[in-house]
C-alpha positions as CSV (number, residue, x, y, z in Angstrom):
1,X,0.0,0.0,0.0
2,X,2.6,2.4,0.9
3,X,4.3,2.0,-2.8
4,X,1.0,3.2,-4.1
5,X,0.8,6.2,-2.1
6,X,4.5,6.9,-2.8
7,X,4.3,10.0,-0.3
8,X,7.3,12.0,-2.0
9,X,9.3,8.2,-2.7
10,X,9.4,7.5,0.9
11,X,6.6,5.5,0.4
12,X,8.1,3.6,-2.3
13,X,11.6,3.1,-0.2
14,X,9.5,1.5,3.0
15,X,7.2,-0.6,0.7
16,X,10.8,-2.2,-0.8
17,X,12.4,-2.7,3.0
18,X,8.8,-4.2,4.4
19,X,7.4,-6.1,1.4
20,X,11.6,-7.8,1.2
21,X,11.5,-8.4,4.8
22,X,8.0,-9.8,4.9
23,X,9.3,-12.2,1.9
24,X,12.0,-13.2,4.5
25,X,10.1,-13.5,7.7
26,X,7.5,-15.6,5.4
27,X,10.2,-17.8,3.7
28,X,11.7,-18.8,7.2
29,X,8.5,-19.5,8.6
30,X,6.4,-20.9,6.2
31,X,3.5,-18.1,6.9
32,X,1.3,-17.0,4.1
33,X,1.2,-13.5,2.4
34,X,4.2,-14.0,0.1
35,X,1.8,-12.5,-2.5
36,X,1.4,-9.1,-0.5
37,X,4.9,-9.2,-0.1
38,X,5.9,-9.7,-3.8
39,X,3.1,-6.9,-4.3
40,X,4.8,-4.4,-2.4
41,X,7.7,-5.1,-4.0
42,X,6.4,-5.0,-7.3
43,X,4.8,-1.3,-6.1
44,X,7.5,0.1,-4.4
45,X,10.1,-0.4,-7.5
46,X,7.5,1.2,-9.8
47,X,7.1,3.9,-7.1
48,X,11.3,4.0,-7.7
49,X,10.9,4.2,-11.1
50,X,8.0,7.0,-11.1
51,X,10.7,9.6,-9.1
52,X,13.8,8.5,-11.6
53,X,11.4,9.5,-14.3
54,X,9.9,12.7,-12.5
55,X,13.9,13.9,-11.8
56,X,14.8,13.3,-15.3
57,X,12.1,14.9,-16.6
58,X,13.2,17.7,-14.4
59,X,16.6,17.9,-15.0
60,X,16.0,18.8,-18.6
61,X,13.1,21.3,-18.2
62,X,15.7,23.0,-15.6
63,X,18.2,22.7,-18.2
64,X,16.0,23.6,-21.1
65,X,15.2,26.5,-19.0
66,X,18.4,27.7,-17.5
67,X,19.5,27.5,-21.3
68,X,16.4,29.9,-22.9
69,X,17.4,32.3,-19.8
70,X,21.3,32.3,-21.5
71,X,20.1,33.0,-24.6
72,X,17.7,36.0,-23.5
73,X,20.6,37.6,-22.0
74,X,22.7,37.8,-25.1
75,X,20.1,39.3,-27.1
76,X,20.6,43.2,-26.9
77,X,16.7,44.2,-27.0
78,X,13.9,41.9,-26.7
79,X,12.0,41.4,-30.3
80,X,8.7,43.5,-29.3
81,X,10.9,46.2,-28.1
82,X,12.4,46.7,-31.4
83,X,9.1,46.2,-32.9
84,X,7.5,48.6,-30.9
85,X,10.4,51.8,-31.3
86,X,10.2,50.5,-34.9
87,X,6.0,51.5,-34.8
88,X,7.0,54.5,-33.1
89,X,9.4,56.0,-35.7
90,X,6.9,55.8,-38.5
């Protein structure tokens, strides 16, 4: 349950360490639930996988981002500016 919620990947970090050690505790005692277990294993991975993506994704829109900013500050006036004075003059 706690890999569905995710709660900012921490959810996803305890539903790996508690579905591995219920897999564990239920292979050295013979108990049932190795299903839940393998379920919150199978969730809390996916949860894993959900915040790699969300960083990347991240990571390049800050990028992409940082780079547009670059490239405005080169420029010596912005378009509508120049557009505008052009207007003006006429």
């Amino acid at each position: 349950m706690l890999g569905i919620l995710w709660l900012w990947w921490i959810g996803s970090i305890l539903a790996l360490v508690f579905g591995y050690k219920a897999r564990r505790q239920i292979d050295e005692t013979g108990e049932e639930g190795r299903g839940l277990a393998t379920a919150g294993i199978v969730l809390g991975w996916v949860g894993m996988g959900m915040l790699a993506v969300s960083l990347l994704i991240l990571g390049i829109g800050t990028a992409a981002t940082n780079d547009a900013a670059a490239t405005r500050r080169t420029c010596s006036a912005p378009r509508w500016r120049t557009n505008w004075r052009m207007k003006r003059r006429r």
